[in-house]
N, C-alpha and C positions, 0 to 999 in steps of 0.2 A: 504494500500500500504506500501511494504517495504521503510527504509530509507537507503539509499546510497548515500554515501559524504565524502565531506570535511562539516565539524560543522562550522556555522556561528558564525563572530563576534557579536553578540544580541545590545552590544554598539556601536560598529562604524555603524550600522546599520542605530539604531536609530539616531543619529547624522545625517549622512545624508541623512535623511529623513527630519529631522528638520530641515534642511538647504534648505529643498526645492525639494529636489531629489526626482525622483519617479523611485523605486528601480524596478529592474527585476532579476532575479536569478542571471544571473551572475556579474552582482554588487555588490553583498552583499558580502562585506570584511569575509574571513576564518579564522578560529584560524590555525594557523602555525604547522602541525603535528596531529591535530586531524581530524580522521575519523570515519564514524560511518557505520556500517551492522547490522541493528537488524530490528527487526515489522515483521518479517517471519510469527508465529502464526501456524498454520497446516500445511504449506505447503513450511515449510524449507528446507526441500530435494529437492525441486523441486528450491527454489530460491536461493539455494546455492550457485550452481556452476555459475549460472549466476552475480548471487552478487560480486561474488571473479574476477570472469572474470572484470566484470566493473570496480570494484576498482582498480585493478589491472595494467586495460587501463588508468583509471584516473591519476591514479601514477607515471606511465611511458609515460604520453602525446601519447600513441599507439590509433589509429583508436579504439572506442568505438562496442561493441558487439551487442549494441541495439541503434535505433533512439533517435536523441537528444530531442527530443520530450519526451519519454519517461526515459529519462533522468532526464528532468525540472522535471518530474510530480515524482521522486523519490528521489528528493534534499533534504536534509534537512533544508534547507532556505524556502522551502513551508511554514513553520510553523513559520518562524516570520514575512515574508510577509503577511501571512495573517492576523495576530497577529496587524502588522503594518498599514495594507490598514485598519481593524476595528477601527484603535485608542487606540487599549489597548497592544501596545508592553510596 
């Protein structure tokens, strides 16, 4: 799956985590101005324009192109949540 985002804080994460929290996607504090489009692999052309469309919505809080569902599952917080739920962020 592609990543599409705003790139997670990996510190403030962890912190509150260790504090007890039990983090969900939209918890997980952002770094301030970064964003990520990349994982396409073969089929860029195809996830292109819908990547740019999303981010796009992200950026300008505009009604999203795809279910927020499918949203979570392209987050780039997927990967320190997970990281996080095993114990080894």
């Amino acid at each position: 799956m592609p990543v599409i985002g705003a790139m997670p804080d990996v510190h403030a994460a962890r912190e509150m985590e260790a504090n007890g929290g039990s983090l969900q996607p939209d918890d997980i504090p952002r770094l301030p101005g970064i964003y990520s489009v990349t994982g396409f692999a073969s089929r860029g052309l195809t996830w292109a324009s819908l990547a740019a469309e999303t981010l796009a919505s992200m950026l300008e809080d505009e009604p999203l192109p795809v279910e927020s569902d499918i949203v979570e599952a392209l987050d780039p917080a997927r990967f320190v949540l997970r990281r996080l739920r095993r114990g080894r962020a």
